[in-house]
C-alpha positions, 0 to 999 in steps of 0.5 A: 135323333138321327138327321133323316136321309134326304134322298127318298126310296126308289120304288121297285114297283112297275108304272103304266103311263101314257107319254104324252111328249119330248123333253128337250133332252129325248126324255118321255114325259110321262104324269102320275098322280099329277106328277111329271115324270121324265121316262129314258126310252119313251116315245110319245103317245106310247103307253109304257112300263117303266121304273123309277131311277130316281125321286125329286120334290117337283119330278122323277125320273125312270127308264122304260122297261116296257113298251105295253101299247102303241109302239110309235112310228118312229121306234127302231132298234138301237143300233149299239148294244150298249145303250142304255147304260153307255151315257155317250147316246141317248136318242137311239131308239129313235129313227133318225129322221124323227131325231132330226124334227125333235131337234128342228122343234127346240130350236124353233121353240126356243126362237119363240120362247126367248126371241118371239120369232121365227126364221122365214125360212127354214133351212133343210137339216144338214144329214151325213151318216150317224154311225162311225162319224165322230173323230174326236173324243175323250174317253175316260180309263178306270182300272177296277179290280173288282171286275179285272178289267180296264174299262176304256169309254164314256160314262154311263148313263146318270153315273159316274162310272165308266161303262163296260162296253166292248165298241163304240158305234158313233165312234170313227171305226179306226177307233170305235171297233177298237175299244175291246183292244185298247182295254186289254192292252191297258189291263197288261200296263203295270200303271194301269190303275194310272191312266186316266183317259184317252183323248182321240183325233182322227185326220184324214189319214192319221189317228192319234191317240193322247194317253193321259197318266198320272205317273212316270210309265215304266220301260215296260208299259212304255214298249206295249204302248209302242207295239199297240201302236205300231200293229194298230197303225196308229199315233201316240202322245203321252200327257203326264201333266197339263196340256203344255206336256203332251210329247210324241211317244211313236212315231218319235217325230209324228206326221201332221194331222190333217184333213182337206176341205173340198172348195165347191162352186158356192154360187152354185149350191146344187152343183154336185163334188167332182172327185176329189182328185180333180177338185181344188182343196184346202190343206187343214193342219192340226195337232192333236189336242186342238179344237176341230169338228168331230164330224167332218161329213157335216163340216163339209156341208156346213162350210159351204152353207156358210158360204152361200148364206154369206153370199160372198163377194170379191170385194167384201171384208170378211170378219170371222169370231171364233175362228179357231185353225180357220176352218171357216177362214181359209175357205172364206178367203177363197171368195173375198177380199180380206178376212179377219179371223178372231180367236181365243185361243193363241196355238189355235191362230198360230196354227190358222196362220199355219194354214194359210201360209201352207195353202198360199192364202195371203188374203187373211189375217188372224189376231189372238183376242178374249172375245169376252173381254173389253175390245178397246185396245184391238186393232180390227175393232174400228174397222167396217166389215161387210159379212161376219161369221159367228161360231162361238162356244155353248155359251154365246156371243152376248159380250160381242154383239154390241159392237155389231153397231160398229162393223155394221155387216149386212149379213150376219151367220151364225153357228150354234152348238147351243140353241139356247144361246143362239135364241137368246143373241137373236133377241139381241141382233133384233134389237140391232136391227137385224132380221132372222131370215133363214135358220136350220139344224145341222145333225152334227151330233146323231143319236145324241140330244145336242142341237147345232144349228146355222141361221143367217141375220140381215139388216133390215 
């Protein structure tokens, strides 16, 4: 006998249900039958139409068709038309302050739920503009001859497929207005079906575009690209194979990526930026493929909340994990004694100490170290420090934090792209002696659901 299909038939049928709350994802959560369901486009306390996209053993999953009573307070109008099936957002029907309390509300959740904590005070959300603020992304290619198009953008939404979609509104303009543009011109390449992504970074005054193919380009797809770029004002790398690969196509010899941190008066956090012509700054170089925040408005201010947090003095020993190109580092360096800047990635503290040395900040130092791996033989391991800063990838710091009982800081900051794991090492600071006194979001990512917050730990 035939093996039956795992996967049962969607139901075409149109369900009425009352939401009753938020997932963590932004998904209404909605129960039929004494089942949960998890409805894209719902909202609490609204009583909706939706379909079902998919069935599963302990929940389904469904997408709003209709908003049949009690449209929430808190509904606005998407502003891309693509939402929905472009799997870059998922919160844009939500009101951007509405956004910023649901995630506030996870990250106070997950303090309570893995912590049994509570920060004593809560930190205002850092706010900056949610459209046009990402300078980073990589944005995958299908050529698709059905539909005689390249299709140039993030996924749709629970696919694999690229969307079809003509901009991208989260997108820095230089880029996001461009999308229609880059797809026509890929559509003209002869190895069009050969283009696998495009990998964006956008300084201050330069955008650089990394195209990634999977076979030699010919003269002629190799002069349109050059024109495109030219017209467009705009950077061009080739990556043929791995990231050791990636060349500059136009111009030939590439100006330096960069962007400029504005050094506010850190003592003085209300004091407003003078204009940027008369302000001291710090020089941010990088290249391309490297690690930078994608929204610098938030960066800005997350910077200089640091900074206060870490109430700096001339005196201080300064140990900053995960520093990357020393974004944090460099400003740090400013108030301090000595940093130390620790980090993964060699190119990345090549180009810290790039930085510093352009910027005339002989007061830091930066080692190449696995922060995963054994310590032992490091040689900033035994030193004391009196302020750390922690801005570690979504997994955590949870293999570092043990030798906290050594550097022994007074005051810990922590950045979380994940407040998963940002709970859990709170648990673990705790267990150290620490205290969570004061922790906030950072709405680095608008209309998405990812959650990056900012918490201070002191010793008790």
């Amino acid at each position: 006998m035939p093996r039956k299909s795992r996967h049962k038939r969607v139901s075409t049928e149109l369900i009425t249900s009352e939401i009753t709350q938020l997932s963590h994802e932004g998904r209404g959560i909605a129960h039929v039958n004494g089942k949960t369901t998890f409805v894209f486009g719902a909202l609490p306390a609204e009583t909706v139409q939706f379909k079902y996209t998919a069935i599963h053993r302990q929940f389904d999953e469904a997408v709003v068709v209709n908003v049949a009573e009690n449209p929430s307070p808190n509904r606005t109008t998407p502003p891309c038309a693509h939402f929905g099936v472009c799997g870059g957002c998922s919160l844009q029907h939500m009101t951007n302050d509405a956004q910023r309390r649901h995630k506030q509300k996870i990250l106070l959740e997950h303090f309570q739920h893995q912590a049994n904590c509570q920060p004593k005070e809560i930190l205002p959300p850092l706010l900056g503009n949610a459209l046009g603020y990402r300078r980073k992304a990589r944005l995958s290619v299908r050529y698709v001859p059905k539909k005689n198009a390249v299709l140039v953008g993030f996924r749709e939404r629970g696919t694999r497929y690229v969307a079809l979609i003509n901009q991208c509104e989260i997108l820095h303009p230089v880029i996001g207005h461009k999308i229609k543009a880059f797809s026509e011109l890929l559509m003209r390449l002869e190895k069009k079906s050969d283009i696998a992504q495009l990998e964006i970074a956008v300084g201050d005054t330069i955008t650089a575009v990394i195209i990634r193919h999977m076979s030699e380009l010919p003269n002629h797809d190799i002069q349109l690209l050059i024109s495109f770029a030219k017209e467009n004002h705009l950077h061009f790398y080739l990556q043929p194979k791995g990231p050791e690969t990636i060349h500059a196509l136009y111009p030939a010899v590439p100006e330096e990526l960069f962007y400029e941190i504005a050094l506010n008066d850190t003592q003085n956090p209300e004091r407003q930026r003078v204009e940027a012509g008369n302000q001291q700054s710090i020089r941010m170089s990088f290249k391309p493929d490297q690690f930078t925040q994608i929204n610098q408005e938030i960066n800005m201010q997350m910077i200089d909340r640091a900074m206060q947090l870490l109430e700096l003095k001339s005196t201080d020993r300064v140990l900053d994990l995960f520093c990357g190109i020393g974004n944090f580092s460099l400003p740090i360096a400013k108030h301090c004694a000595t940093v130390v800047g620790i980090e993964g990635a060699e190119s990345a503290i090549i180009q810290a100490k790039k930085n510093a040395l352009e910027n005339n900040i002989n007061n830091a130092e930066f080692y190449t170290q696995d922060l995963i791996q054994d310590l032992q033989n490091a040689p900033w391991r035994k030193s004391k420090y009196d302020k750390v800063l922690l801005d570690p990838a979504r997994a955590g710091a949870k293999e570092i934090l043990p030798y906290f009982t050594t550097w022994k800081p007074q005051r810990i900051v922590y950045v979380s792209c994940n407040p998963i794991t940002l709970a859990r090492d709170t648990a673990d600071l705790i267990a150290l002696g620490y205290t969570l006194e004061k922790a906030g979001v950072m709405d680095m990512f608008p209309h998405t659901e990812h959650v990056e917050a900012i918490a201070l730990f002191v010793t008790k």
